[in-house]
C-alpha positions as a Python dict, from the first residue, in 0.01 Angstrom:
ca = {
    (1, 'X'): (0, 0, 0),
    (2, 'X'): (-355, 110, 49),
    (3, 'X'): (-474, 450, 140),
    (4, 'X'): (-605, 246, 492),
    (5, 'X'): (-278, 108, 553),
    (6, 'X'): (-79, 409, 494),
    (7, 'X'): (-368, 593, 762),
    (8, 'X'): (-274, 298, 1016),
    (9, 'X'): (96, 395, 1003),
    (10, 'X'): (74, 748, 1043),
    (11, 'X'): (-154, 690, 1361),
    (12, 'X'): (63, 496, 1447),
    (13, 'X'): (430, 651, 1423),
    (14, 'X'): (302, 1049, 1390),
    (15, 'X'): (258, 1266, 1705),
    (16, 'X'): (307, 1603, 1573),
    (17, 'X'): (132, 1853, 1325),
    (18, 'X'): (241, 2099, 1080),
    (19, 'X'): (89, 2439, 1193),
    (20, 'X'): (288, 2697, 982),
    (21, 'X'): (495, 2716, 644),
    (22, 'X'): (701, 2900, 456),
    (23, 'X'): (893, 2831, 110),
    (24, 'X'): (1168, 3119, 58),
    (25, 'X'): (1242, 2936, -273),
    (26, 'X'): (1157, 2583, -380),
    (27, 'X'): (1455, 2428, -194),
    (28, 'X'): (1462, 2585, 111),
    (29, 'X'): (1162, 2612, 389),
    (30, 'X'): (1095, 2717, 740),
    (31, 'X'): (840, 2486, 929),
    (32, 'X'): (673, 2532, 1288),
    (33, 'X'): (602, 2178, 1426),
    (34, 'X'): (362, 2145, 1719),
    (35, 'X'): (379, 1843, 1895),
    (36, 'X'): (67, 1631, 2063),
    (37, 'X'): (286, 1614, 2421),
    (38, 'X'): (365, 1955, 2577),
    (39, 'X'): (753, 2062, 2481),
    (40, 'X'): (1028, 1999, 2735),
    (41, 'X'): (1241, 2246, 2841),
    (42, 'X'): (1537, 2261, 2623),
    (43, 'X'): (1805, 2589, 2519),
    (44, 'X'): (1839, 2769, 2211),
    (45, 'X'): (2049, 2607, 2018),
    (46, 'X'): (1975, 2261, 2021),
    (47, 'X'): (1831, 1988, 1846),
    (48, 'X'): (1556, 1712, 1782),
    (49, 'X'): (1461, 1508, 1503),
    (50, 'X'): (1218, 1508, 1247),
    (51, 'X'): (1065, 1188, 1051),
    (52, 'X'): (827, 1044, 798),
    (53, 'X'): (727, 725, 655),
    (54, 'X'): (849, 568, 373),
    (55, 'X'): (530, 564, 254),
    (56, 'X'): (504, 902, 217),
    (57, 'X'): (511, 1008, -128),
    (58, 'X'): (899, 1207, -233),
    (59, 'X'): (903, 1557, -445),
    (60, 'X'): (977, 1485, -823),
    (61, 'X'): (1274, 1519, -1014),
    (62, 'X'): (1540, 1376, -702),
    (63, 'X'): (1752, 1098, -690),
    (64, 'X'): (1593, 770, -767),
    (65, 'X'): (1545, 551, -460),
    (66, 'X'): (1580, 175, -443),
    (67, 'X'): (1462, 38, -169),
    (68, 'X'): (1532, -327, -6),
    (69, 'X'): (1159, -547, 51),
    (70, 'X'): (1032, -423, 419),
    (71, 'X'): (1136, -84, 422),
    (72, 'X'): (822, 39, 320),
    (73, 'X'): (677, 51, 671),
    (74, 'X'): (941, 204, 848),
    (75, 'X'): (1013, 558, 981),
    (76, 'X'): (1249, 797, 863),
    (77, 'X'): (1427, 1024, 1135),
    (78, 'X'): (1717, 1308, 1068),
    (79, 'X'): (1833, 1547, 1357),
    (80, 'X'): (1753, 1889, 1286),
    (81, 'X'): (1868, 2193, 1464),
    (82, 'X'): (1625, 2407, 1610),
    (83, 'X'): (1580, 2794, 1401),
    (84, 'X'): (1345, 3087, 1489),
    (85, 'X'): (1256, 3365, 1308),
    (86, 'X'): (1378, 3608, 1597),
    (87, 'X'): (1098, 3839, 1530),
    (88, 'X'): (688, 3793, 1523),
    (89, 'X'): (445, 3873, 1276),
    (90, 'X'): (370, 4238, 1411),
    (91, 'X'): (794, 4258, 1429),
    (92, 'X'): (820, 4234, 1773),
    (93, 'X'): (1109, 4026, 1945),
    (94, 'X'): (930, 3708, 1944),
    (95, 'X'): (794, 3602, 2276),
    (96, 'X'): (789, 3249, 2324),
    (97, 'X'): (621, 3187, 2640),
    (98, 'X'): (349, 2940, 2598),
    (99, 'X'): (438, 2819, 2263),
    (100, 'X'): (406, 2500, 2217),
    (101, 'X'): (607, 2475, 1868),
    (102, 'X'): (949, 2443, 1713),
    (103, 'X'): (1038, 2593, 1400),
    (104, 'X'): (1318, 2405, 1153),
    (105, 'X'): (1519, 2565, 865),
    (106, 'X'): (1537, 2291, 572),
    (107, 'X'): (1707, 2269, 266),
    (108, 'X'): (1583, 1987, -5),
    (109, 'X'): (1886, 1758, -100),
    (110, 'X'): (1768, 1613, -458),
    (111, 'X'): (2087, 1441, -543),
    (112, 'X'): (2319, 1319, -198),
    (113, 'X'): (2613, 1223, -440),
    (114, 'X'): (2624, 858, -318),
    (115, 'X'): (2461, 561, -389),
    (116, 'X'): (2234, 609, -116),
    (117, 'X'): (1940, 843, -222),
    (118, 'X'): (1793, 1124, 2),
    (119, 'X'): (1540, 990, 211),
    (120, 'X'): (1328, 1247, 427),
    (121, 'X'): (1383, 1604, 266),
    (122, 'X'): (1231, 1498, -39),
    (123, 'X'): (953, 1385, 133),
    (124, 'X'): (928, 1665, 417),
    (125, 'X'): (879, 1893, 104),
    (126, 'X'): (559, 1738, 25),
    (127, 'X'): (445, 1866, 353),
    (128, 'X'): (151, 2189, 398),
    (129, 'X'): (-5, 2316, 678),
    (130, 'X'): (-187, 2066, 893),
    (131, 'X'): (3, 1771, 758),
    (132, 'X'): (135, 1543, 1021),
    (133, 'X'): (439, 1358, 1109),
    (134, 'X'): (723, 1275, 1392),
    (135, 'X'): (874, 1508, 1640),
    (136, 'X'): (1150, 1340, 1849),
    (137, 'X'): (1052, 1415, 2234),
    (138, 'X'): (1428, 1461, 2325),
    (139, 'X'): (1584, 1809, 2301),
    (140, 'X'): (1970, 1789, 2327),
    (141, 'X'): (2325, 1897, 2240),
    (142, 'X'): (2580, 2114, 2388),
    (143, 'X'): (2566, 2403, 2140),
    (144, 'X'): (2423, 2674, 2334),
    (145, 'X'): (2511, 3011, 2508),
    (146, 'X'): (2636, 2877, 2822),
    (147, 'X'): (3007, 2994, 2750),
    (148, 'X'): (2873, 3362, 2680),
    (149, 'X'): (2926, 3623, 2984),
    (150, 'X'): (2756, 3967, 2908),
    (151, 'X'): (2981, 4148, 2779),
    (152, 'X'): (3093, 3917, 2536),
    (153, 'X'): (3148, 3969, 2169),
    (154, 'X'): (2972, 3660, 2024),
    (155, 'X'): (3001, 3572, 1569),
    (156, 'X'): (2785, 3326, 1408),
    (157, 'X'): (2953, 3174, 1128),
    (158, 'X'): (2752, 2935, 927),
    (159, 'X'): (2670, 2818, 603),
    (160, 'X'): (2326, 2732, 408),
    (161, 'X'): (2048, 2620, 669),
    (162, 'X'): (2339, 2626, 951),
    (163, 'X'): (2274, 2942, 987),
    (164, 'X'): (1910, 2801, 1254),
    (165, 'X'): (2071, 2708, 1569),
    (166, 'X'): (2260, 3059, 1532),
    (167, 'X'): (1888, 3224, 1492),
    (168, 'X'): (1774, 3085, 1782),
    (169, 'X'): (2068, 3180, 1990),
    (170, 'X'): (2075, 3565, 1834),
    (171, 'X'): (1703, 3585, 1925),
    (172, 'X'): (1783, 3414, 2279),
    (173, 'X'): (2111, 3703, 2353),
    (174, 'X'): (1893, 3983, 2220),
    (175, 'X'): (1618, 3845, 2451),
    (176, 'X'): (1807, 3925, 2750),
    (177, 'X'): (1969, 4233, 2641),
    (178, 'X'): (2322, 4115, 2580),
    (179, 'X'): (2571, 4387, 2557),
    (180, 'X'): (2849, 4288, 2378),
    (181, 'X'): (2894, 4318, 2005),
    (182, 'X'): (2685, 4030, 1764),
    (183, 'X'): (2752, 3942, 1427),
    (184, 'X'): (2613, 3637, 1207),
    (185, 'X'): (2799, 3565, 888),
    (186, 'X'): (2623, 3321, 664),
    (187, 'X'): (2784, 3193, 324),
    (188, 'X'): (2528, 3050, 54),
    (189, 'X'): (2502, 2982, -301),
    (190, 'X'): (2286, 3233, -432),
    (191, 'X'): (2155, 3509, -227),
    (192, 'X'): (1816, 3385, -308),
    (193, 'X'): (1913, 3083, -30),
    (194, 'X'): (1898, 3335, 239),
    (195, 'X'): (1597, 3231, 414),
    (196, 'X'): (1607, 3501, 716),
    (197, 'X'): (1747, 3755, 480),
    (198, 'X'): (1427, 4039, 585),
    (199, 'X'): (1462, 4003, 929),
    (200, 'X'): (1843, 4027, 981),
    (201, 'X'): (1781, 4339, 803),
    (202, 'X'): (1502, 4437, 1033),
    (203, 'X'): (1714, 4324, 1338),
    (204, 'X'): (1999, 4574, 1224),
    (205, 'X'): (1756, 4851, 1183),
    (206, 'X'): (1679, 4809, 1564),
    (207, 'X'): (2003, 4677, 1717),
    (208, 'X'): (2302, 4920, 1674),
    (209, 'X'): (2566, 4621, 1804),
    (210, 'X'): (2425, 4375, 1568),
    (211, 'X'): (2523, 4297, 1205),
    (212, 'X'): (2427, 4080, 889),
    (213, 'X'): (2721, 3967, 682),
    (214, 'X'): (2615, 3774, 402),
    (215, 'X'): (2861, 3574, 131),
    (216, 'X'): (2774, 3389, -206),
    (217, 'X'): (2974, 3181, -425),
    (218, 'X'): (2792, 3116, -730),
    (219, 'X'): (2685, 3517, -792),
    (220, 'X'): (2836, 3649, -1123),
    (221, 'X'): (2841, 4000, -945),
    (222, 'X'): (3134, 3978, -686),
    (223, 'X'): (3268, 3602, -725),
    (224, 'X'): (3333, 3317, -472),
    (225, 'X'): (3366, 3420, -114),
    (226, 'X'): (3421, 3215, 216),
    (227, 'X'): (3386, 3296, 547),
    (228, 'X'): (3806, 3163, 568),
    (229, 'X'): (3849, 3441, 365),
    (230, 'X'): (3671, 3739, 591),
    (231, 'X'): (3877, 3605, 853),
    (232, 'X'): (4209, 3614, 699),
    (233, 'X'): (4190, 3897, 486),
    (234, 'X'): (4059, 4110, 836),
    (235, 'X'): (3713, 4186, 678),
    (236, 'X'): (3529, 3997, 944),
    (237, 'X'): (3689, 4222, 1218),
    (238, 'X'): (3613, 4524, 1004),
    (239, 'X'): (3243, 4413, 1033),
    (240, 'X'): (3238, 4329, 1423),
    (241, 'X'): (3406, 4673, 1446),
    (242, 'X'): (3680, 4534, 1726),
    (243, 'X'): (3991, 4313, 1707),
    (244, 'X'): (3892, 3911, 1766),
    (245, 'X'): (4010, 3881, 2135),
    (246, 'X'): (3986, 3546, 2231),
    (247, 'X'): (3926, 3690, 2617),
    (248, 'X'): (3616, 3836, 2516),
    (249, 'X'): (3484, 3675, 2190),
    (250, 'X'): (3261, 3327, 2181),
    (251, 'X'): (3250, 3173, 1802),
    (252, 'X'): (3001, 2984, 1708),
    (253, 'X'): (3003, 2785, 1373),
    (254, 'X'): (2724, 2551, 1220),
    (255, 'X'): (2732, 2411, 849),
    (256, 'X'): (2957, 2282, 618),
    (257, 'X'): (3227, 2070, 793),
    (258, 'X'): (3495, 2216, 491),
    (259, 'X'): (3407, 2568, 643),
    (260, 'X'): (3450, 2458, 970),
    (261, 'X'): (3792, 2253, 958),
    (262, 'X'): (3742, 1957, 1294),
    (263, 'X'): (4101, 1883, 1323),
    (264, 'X'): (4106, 1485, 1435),
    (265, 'X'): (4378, 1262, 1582),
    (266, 'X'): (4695, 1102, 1375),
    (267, 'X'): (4661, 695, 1479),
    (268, 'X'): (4974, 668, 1499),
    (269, 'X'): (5136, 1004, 1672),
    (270, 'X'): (4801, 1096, 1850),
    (271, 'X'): (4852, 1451, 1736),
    (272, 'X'): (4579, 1660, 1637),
    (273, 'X'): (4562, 1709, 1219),
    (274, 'X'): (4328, 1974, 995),
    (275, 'X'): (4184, 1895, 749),
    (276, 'X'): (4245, 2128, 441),
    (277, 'X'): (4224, 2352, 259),
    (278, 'X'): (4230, 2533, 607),
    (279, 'X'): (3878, 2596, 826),
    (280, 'X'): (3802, 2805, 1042),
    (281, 'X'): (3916, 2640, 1352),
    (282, 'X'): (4255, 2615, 1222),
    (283, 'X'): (4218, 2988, 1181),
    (284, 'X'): (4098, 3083, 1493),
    (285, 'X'): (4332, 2847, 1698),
    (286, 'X'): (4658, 3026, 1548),
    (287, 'X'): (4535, 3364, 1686),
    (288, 'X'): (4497, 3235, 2020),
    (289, 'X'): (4103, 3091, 2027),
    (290, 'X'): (4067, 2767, 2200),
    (291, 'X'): (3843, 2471, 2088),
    (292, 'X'): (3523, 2323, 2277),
    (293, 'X'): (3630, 1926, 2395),
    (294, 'X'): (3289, 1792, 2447),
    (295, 'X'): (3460, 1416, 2512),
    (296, 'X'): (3657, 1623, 2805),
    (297, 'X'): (3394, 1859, 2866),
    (298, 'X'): (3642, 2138, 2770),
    (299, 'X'): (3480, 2470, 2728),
    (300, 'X'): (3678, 2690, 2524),
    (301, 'X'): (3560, 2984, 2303),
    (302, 'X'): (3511, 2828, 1980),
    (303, 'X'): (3215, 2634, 1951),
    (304, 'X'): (3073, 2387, 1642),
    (305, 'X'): (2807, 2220, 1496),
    (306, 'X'): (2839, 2010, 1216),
    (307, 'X'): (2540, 1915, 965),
    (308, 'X'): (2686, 1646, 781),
}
């Protein structure tokens, strides 16, 4: 493909610019997208998409990626949860009125572990400042604050690059001075994976009712630990410093879908099965928390977001 024809496509399919970036390590980013179009109104804790071309050149060393004839003009698109950084440069509370861009918490997937090769992260890691690609125009999705009254005890439980809706919603509670108790839990690899690391640590500096939890399982110093295991062993009530009351406690969790244990429906018997080992759900349920039903529009207390 020539140089003009690859220009012709991104005219064509692009409508959004890159206008900040950040690396933490070599796999993991934070990117502010502005858009051409003005952004619609949308909540914290919702999501868009993101997409390239497959003519967009991949990072080295991933997956190899055979391709059928044709593909080579068409768009990649992934949904991506909307993060934020909570705080501004000067370390203010950020103040989002009049921004015009979204910020997205990435991880690179080299290797998907199926036949079918990683298509967009590889590429979105070729991306710097001022480089250009899609922005979906439609916000959406049901994970947001809307369950949380003000006095509410609210825990983030995520893993890896889960942990961005939960940013946004954190920086949307301490926006409006919540006053119940918050705590984010996020479970990585290596503490190096910890993208927001400095700020949560800022945040607890400044906000006596908020806390930073933070779990590895591939550090030598300390071994494996899961979130499943805070919650059963009491450690994650020790850290929130009050029982978990389901009449006053919203739970959000984002990441892994091990971690986060969907039970689904028996075929046959219609009853509701987890998956194991146990999740969190599972968990919560048997002390009395109750499960969002988005296909009844059931609100309950525990609410999830799944990235794979």
């Amino acid at each position: 493909m020539t140089a003009q024809e690859v220009a012709a496509l991104r005219e064509q399919h692009y409508n959004a610019t890159v206008v900040a970036l950040a690396k933490p390590n070599s796999e993991l980013m934070v990117v502010r997208v502005q858009p051409d179009y003005r952004l619609p109104a949308h909540s914290p804790g919702q999501y868009t998409t993101l997409g390239l071309g497959y003519w967009e050149p991949r990072v080295p060393d991933c997956q190899p990626e055979p391709r059928a004839p044709g593909t080579e003009t068409k768009l990649i698109r992934r949904a991506y949860s909307i993060s934020c950084s909570v705080l501004d440069d000067e370390g203010r509370l950020l103040d989002r009125t009049g921004v015009n861009w979204l910020e997205f918490y990435i991880v690179l997937v080299r290797d998907s572990g199926t036949p079918e090769a990683p298509a967009l992260t590889p590429r979105l890691f070729t991306l710097g400042e001022g480089d250009r690609l899609f922005l979906g125009e439609k916000i959406a999705g049901h994970f947001t604050s809307a369950a949380v009254k003000p006095g509410d005890n609210v825990v983030f439980l995520s893993t890896g690059t889960g942990e961005a809706p939960h940013n946004y919603l954190l920086w949307e509670l301490l926006s409006r001075g919540h006053q119940g108790k918050l705590l984010s839990v996020c479970c990585v690899r290596y503490q190096r994976d910890l993208g927001y690391f400095g700020i949560h640590q800022e945040l607890m500096k400044r906000y006596k009712d908020y806390k930073y939890v933070t779990l590895t399982t591939r550090e030598k110093a300390g071994g494996k630990q899961y979130i499943q295991d805070l919650l059963k062993g009491g450690e994650l009530e020790q850290q929130l410093g009050q029982p978990l009351d389901p009449a006053r406690t919203q739970v959000y969790l984002c990441g892994n879908p091990k971690m986060i244990g969907v039970p689904v429906k028996d075929k046959a018997t219609g009853a509701r099965v987890f998956p194991q080992p146990q999740g969190v759900i599972e968990i919560l349920e048997e002390r009395g928390f109750r499960l969002d039903e988005p296909a009844t529009k059931t609100v309950g207390n525990v609410h999830f977001e799944e990235y794979w």
